[in-house]
N, C-alpha and C positions, 0 to 999 in steps of 0.2 A: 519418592522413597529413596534413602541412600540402600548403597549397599553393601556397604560395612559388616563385614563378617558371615554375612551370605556365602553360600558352596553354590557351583555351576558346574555338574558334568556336561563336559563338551564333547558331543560326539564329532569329529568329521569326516565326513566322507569322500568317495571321491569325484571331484568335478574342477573345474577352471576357476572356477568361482572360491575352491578353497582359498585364492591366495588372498581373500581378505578375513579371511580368519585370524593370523598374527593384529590385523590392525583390532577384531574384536575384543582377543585376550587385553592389548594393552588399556582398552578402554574399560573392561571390567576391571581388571588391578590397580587401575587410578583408584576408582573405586573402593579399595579396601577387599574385594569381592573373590574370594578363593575360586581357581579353577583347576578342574583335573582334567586332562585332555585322554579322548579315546582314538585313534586314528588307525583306521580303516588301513588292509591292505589299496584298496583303492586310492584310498584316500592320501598315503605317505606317497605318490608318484607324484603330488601335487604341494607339500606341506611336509617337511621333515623331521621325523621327533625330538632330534636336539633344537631346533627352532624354538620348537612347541615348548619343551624341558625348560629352556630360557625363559620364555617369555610369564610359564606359569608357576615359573619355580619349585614344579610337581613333576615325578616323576609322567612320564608317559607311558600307556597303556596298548599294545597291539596286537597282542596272543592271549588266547583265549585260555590255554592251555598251555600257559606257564608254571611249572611247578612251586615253583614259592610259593607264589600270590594263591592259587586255588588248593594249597595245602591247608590254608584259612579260607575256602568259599571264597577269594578275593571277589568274583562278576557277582556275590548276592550282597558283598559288603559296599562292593562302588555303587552298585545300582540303588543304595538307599541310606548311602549319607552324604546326598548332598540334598542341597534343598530345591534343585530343579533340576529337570534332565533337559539338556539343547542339543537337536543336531542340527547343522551346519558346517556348509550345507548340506540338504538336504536332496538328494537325485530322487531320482522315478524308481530305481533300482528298489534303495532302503525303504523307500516309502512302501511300496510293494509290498516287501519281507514284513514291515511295520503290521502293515492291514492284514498280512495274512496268519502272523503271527509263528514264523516263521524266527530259528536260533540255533544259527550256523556258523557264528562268527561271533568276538566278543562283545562288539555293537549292539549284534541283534537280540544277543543271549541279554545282555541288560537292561535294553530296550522291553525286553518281555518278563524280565525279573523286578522292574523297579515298582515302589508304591509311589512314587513322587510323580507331579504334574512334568509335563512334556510338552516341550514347545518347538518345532520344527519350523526352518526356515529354508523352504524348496528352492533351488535352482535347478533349470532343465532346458532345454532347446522349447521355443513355445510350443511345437507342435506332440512335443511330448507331452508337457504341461496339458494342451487341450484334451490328448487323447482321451476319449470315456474308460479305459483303465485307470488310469490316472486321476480322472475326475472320483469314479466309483472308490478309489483305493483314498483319497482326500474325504469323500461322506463317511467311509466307516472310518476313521480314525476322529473325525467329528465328533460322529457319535460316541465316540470312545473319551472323548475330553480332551481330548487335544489340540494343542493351540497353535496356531501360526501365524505367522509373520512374513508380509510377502507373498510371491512373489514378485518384484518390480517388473515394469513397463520399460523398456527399451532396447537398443542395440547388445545383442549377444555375441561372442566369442565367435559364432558359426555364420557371424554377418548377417544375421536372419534380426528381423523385430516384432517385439511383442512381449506377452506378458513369459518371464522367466528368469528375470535377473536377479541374483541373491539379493535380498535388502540389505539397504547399506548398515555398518557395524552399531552408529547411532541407534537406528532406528530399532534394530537386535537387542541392544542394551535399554533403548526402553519397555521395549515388549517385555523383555525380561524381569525389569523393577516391578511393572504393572502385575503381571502374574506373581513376584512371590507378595506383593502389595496385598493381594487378594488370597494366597496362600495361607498368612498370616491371620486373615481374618475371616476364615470360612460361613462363619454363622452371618455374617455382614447383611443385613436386612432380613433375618431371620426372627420370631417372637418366640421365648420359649416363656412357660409358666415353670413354676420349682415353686413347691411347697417344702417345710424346713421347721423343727423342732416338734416341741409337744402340743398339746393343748391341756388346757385347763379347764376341769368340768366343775363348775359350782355344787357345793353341798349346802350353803349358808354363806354369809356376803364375806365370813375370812377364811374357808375350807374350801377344798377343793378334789376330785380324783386328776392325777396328772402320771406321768414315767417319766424316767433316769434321762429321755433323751435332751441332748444339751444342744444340740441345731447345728452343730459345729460341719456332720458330713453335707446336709443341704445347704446350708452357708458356703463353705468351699464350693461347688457346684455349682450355685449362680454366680458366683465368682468366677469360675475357669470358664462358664459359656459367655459371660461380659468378654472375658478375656480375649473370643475366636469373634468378638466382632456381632453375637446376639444382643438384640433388646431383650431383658430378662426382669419380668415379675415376679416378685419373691412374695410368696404369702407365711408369714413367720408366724408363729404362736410365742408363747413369752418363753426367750431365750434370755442369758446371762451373756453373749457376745455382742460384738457390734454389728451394724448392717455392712455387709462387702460394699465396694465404692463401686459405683457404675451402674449400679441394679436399683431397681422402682421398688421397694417396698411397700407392702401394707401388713401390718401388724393387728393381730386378732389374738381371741384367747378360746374360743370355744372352737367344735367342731363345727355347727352350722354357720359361724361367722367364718369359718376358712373353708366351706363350700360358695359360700354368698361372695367371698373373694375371688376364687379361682373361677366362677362363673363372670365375672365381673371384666375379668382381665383376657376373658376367650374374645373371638379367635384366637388361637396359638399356632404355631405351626411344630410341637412337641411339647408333649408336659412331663417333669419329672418330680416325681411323689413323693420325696423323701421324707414326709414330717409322719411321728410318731402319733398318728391319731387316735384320741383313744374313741375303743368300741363303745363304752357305752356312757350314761349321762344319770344323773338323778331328775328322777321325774317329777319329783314331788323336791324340789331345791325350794329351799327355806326364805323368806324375804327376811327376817332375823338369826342374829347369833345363834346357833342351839347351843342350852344350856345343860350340862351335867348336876344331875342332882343326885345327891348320897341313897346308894342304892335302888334308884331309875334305874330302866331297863335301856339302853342303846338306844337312838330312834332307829324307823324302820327306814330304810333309804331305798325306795322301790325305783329299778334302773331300769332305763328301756335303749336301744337301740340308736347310738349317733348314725347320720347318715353315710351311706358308704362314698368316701370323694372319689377316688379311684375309680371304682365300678360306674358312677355319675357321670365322671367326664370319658372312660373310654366307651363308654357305649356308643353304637351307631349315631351320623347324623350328620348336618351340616358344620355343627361349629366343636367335630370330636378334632385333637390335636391328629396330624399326620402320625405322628411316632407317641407312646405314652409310655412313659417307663415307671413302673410301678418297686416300689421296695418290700423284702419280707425279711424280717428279725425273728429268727425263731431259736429255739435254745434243743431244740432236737432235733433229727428228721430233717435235715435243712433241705436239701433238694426237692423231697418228695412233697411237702409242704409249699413250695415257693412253686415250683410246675403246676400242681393244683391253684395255687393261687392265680397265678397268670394264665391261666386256660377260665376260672370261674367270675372273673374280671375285665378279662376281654382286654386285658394291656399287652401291648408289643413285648416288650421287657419286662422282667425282674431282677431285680438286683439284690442278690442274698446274702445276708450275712448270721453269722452263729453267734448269739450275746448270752450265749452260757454262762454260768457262772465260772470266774478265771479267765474272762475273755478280756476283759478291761476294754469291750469295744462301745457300749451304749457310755456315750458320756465322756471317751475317751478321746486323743487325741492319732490313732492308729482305725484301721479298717482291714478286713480280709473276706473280700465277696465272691461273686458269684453271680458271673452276668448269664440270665438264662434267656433264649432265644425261640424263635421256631425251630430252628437250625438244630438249636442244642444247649451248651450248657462251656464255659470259659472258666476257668480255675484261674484269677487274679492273686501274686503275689499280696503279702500283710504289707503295706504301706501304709504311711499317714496320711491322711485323708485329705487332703490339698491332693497328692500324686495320684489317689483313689479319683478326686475329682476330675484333674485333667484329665485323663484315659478317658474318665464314660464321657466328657464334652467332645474329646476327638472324635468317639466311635458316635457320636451323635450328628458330630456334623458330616464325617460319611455318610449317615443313615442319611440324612437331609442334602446330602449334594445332588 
């Protein structure tokens, strides 16, 4: 993976080992690779910020409580634009602070403020290394998602041998490509179902009951989860766009053929609902034209019940998706309708949106929802619905990390 245009917050800390942190920067800036460096007061008795300032051609970071920078939250702004956090090295000390969760300094305060993955690269005397703190303070950070690199096998600074030498800068800069490799593509052997559009209920072999919806927001959606790296089944009813590139389509027009679908394509490991299905169907559909005749009475079109897709696949069971995100379009009541609905359904999510009249959102090229949770309820900015789509793919693939 290059890494061209990639961010790296580089923490470092302080250790003997810092001095090969200058040879890591210059290997990420071959790269194209933006670094910001954070250095420790421990850490600058080993590594100097004009060094640092040089090599990364960013400023450098070592107070916490700098008045400029945190006159803007600067430690909630570093800690979450770059696109990985790296300490290096990393001691027994920070690790410690790390596990305990602990923010006392501007390292730690970021360290505990970032949403970005974390990759540590330990050095330490081996017998520090071995100690069961150390060991303990490495499992919960494990558990925590974080990643490491090293540490090496041999001769230390304290002439003592064994495991505790910083990995060398190479082998740092691969770790590094590998993780955001996989950053990029979170859903990465992940299956998601997404249903998308209307359906169309026969009345007679050229009529039909169908709605305004145009597929456009479930289109976008199997799109942006291709995008994080899912295999994604798209079950369409008859839309006027194209199929997104990357995603397995099958295309249906009735209700019962887009349950016969979405059973077809389970296991999943998430299913998102977003096709406009309609509730009911003519029961008595015509094998010919009906014809009007001067002053006939209407035929009777006696409707019964499509099947509910939603309520089908979140139910209990061996092949229910982990996560099922259900959608509710209603023109009133928005909340109190979509909570009911996702409490009577048994889906993880709803995703609500108001298609009132004056909304111009059924059909439209804009969206303004409403992600409701266990938790609660998220007030999403009006975007177009590509931006509507990325977000709920991110918060998905959270949900499934």
């Amino acid at each position: 993976m290059t890494l061209a245009g990639k961010r790296v917050l580089l923490i470092v800390a302080g250790g003997i080992a810092a001095f090969k942190v200058p040879e890591l920067v210059r290997l990420l800036r071959k790269q194209d690779c933006g670094v910001t460096a954070v250095l420790t007061k421990a850490g600058a008795q080993f590594v100097t910020p004009l060094s640092l300032q040089v090599l990364t051609e960013n400023k450098v970071y070592t107070n916490l409580f700098s008045l400029t920078d945190e006159n803007e939250m600067g430690h909630i702004e570093l800690s979450r634009a770059a696109d990985l956090v790296v300490v290096a090295p990393a001691t027994a000390n920070i690790l410690a602070r790390m596990a305990a969760g602990i923010a006392e300094d501007l390292a730690t305060t970021l360290l505990l403020a970032t949403d970005k993955r974390v990759l540590v690269a330990p050095a330490m005397n081996v017998r520090m290394w071995l100690h069961p703190a150390t060991v303990a303070n490495m499992a919960t950070l494990a558990a925590r998602g974080v990643a490491v690199v090293g540490p090496d096998e041999g001769v230390m600074a304290c002439n003592e041998y064994g495991f505790g030498r910083l990995a060398e800068p190479p082998a740092i800069v691969a770790a590094i490509a590998a993780l955001l490799a996989t950053a990029d593509k979170p859903l990465a052997g992940k299956h998601i179902l997404v249903t998308s559009g209307p359906t169309h209920e026969p009345i007679d072999p050229v009529r039909y009951i169908a709605n305004r919806s145009s597929g456009r927001q479930g289109h976008a959606i199997a799109a942006a989860l291709a995008e994080l790296g899912a295999r994604v089944s798209l079950v369409s009813g008859p839309v006027g766009i194209a199929d997104p590139p990357g995603v397995e389509v099958r295309h249906v027009e009735t209700a019962e053929q887009m349950l016969a679908a979405c059973r077809a394509a389970l296991p999943a490991d998430a299913g998102v609902f977003a096709a406009a299905v309609a509730d009911w169907r003519v029961a008595n559909a015509a094998d010919l034209k009906l014809k009007k005749a001067p002053g006939a009475p209407p035929p009777d079109l006696a409707l019964t019940p499509n099947p509910d897709i939603l309520t089908t696949i979140a139910a209990p069971g061996p092949l229910r998706p982990r996560l099922v995100v259900g959608f509710a379009a209603e023109t009133h009541d928005l909340l109190r309708y979509a909570e009911d609905k996702r409490r009577r359904k048994g889906c993880d999510w709803i995703v609500a949106n108001d298609v009132g009249a004056g909304t111009a959102i059924m059909g439209g090229t804009e969206n303004e929802v409403h992600l409701l949770t266990e938790a609660g309820f998220e007030d999403w900015p009006r975007a177009g619905k590509d931006e509507v789509a990325r977000r709920l793919a991110r918060r998905i693939a959270e949900a499934l990390a």
